[in-house]
Backbone as numpy.savetxt, mean C-alpha at the origin, in Angstrom:
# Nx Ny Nz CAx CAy CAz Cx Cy Cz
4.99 6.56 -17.97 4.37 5.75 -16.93 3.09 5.13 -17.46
2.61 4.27 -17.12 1.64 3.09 -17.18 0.17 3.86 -16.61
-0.91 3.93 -17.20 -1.72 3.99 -16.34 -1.98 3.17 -15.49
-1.74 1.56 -14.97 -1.39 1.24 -13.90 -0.83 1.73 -12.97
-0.02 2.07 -13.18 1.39 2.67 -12.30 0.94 3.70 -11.23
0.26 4.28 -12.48 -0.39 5.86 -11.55 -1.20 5.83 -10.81
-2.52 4.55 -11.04 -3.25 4.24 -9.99 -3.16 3.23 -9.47
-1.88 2.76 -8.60 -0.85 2.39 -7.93 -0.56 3.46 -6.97
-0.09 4.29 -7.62 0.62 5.40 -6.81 -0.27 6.10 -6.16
-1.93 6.32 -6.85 -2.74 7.19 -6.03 -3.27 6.66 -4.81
-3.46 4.96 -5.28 -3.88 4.19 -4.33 -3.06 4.31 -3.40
-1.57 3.80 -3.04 -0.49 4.23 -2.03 -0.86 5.36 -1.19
-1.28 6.31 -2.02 -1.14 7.79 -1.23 -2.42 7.62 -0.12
-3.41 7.45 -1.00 -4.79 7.28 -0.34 -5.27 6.68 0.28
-5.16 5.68 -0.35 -5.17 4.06 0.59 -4.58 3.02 0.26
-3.49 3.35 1.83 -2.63 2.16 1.31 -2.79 0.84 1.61
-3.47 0.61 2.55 -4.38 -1.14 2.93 -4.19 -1.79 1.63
-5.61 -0.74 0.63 -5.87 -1.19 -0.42 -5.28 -1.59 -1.64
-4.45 -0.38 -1.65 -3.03 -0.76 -2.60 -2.13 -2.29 -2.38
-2.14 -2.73 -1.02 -1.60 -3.23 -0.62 -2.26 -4.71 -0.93
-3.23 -4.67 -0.71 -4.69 -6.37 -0.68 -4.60 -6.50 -2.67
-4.58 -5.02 -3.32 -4.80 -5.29 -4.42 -3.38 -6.19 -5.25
-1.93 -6.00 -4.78 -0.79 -6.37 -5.15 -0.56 -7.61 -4.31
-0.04 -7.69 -3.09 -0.50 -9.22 -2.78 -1.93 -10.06 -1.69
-2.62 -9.38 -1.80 -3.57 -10.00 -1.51 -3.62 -10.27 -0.15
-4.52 -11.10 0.43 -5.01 -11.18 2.51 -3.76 -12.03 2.47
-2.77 -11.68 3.35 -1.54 -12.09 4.12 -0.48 -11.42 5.07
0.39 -11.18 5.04 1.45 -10.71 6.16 1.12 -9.27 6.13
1.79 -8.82 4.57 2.02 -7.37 3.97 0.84 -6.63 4.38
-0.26 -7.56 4.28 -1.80 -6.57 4.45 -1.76 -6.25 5.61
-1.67 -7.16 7.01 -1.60 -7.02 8.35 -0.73 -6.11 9.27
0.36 -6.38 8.49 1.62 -5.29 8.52 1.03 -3.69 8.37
0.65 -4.00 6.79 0.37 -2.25 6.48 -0.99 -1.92 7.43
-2.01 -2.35 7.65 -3.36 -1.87 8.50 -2.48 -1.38 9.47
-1.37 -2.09 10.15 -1.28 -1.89 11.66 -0.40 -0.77 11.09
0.31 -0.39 10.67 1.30 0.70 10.47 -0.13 2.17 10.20
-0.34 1.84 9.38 -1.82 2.89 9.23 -2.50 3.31 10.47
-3.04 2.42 11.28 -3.57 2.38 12.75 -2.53 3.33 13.35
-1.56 3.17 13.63 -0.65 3.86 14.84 -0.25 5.29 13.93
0.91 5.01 12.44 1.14 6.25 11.91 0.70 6.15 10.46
0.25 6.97 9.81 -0.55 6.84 8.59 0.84 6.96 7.50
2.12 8.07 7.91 2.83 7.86 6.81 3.57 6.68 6.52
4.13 5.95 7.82 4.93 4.63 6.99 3.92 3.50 6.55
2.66 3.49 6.68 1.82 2.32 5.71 1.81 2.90 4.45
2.07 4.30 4.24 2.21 4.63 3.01 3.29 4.59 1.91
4.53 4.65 3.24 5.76 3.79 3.12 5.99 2.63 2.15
5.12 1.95 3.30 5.76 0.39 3.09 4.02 0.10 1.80
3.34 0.52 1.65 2.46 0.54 0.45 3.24 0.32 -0.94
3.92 1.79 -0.50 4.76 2.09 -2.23 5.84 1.04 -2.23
6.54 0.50 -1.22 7.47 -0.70 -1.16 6.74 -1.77 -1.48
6.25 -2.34 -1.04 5.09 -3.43 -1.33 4.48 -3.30 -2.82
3.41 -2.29 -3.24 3.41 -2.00 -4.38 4.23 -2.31 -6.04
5.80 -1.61 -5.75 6.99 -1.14 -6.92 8.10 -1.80 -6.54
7.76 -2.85 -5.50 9.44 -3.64 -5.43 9.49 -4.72 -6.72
């Protein structure tokens, strides 16, 4: 694995907003993942690592 990769993956775990703004940047995916975070914290972490490694 990449040291990218891995802090990718920590970011996902931790924060996935951020993971998320850092791969594509202020748009849908970002708005998407905050609000998934807001209500349940595991599927922004979900859709982080999807967003992230697709």
């Amino acid at each position: 694995m990449k040291d990218n990769t891995i802090i990718m993956l920590i970011l996902c775990l931790l924060l996935p907003p951020v993971a998320v703004f850092l791969k594509s940047g202020v748009g849908t995916p970002l708005i998407i993942n905050i609000i998934l975070c807001i209500f349940f914290y595991v599927p922004g972490i979900v859709h982080a690592l999807w967003v992230s490694f697709k």
